[in-house]
N, C-alpha and C positions, 0 to 999 in steps of 0.2 A: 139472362135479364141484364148482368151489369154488363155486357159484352153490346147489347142496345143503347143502353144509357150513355155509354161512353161514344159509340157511334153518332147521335141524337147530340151531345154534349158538341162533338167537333163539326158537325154541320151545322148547328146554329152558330158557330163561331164565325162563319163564312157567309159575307153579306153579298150578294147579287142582285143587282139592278139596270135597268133600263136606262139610260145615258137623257136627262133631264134638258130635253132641248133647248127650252127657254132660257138655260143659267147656264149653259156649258155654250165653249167658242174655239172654232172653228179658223187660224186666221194666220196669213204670212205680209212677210216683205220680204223686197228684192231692190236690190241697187237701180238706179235710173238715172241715168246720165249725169253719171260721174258723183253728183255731190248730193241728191236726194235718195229719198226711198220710196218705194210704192205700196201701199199696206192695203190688204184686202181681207174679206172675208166669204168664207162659204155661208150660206142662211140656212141651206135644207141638207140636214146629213141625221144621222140614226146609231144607235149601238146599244154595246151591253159592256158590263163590267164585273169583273169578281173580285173583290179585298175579303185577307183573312184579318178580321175585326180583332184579334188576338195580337197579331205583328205588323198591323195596319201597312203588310204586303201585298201586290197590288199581284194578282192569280191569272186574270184573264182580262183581256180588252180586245172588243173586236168591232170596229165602227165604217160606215161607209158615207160617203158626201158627194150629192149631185154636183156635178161639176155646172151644169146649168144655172147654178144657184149664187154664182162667182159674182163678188160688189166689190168695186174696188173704189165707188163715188162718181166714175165715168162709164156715160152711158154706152159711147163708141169704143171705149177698153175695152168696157164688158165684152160687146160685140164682138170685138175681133176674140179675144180672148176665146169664148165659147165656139167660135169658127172652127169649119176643118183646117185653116193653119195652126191654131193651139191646142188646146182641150178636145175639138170636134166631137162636143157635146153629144150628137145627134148616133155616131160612133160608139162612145165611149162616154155613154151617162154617170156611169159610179167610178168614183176610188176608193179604194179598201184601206184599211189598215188591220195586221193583228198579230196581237203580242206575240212572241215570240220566247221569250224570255227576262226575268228583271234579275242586274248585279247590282246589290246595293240602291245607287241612285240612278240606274240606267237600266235603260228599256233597249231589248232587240226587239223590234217590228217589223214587219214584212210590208213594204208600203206600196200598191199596185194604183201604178197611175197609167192609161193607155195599155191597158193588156200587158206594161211593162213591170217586174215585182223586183223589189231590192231590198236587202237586208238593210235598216241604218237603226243607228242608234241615236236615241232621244233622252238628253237628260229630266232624270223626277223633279221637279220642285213644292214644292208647299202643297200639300193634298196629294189633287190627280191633275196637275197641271205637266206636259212634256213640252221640252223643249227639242229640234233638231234642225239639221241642217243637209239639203241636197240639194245637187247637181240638176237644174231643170233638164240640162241639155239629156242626163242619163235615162230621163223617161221620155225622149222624145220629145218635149215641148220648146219651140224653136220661135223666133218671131219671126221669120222673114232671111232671106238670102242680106239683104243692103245693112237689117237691126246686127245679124250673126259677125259680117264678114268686118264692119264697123267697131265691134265690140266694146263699144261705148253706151247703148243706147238702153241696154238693158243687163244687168247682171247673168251669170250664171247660178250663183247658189243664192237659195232660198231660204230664210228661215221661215221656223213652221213651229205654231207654238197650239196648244190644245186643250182646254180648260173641260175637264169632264164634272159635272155635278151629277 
């Protein structure tokens, strides 16, 4: 019986939940021509989440985001963006992420964009907010032969920030 109890004790201890779409965000920038940035958001993406409510350690996170779902404020961005030159939505409708591991204030995730999956790490901040940083080019996401060869037009690295509620 205490051998339950004590069982029963450390599972309640252990909150898991559904990733609350309406309050949680999805959203990057990327350098653009030289001296702005371009900030976008995904709208439609899903997940789960484990914290031990004991060490408010973050156990599990596993979430995915229609890339179809991409706003970046332009309608012809959007466009191309979701084409088979970028995203190729139609292709390649989801991107995954899932924990991997947490050190401290850092998350190993496994981040799968285009069939492509790479390890990166994303720092904790305040709650369940992650911050990190990638190489578009490392998952295939390219603008064009004139945007690449130009490298002026658009960045390579991304930041990628993620507000889970």
């Amino acid at each position: 019986m205490r051998v339950l109890f004590v069982l029963l004790l450390q599972v309640s201890l252990l909150f898991s939940k559904s990733v609350d779409v309406a309050n949680s965000v999805v959203e990057f920038k990327v350098r653009h021509m030289l001296f702005t940035k371009t900030k976008g958001t995904f709208e439609k993406f899903s997940g789960h989440y484990e914290i031990d409510e004991g060490t408010k350690k973050l156990l599990s996170l596993y979430g995915e985001v229609e890339t179809a779902s991409i706003d970046t404020k332009d309608a012809k961005r959007d466009a191309y963006l979701r084409s088979e030159v970028f995203f190729d939505v139609e292709k390649y409708p989801k991107m995954t992420l899932k924990l991997l591991k947490v050190e401290g204030k850092k998350a190993l995730v496994k981040l799968t964009i285009k069939e492509v999956s790479q390890e990166v790490w994303f720092a904790i901040k305040e709650g369940l907010v992650l911050y990190g940083k990638i190489s578009r080019k490392a998952f295939g996401l390219r603008f064009g032969k004139l945007a690449e060869a130009g490298g002026i037009a658009v960045g390579d690295e991304v930041t990628i920030m993620i507000e889970v509620l």
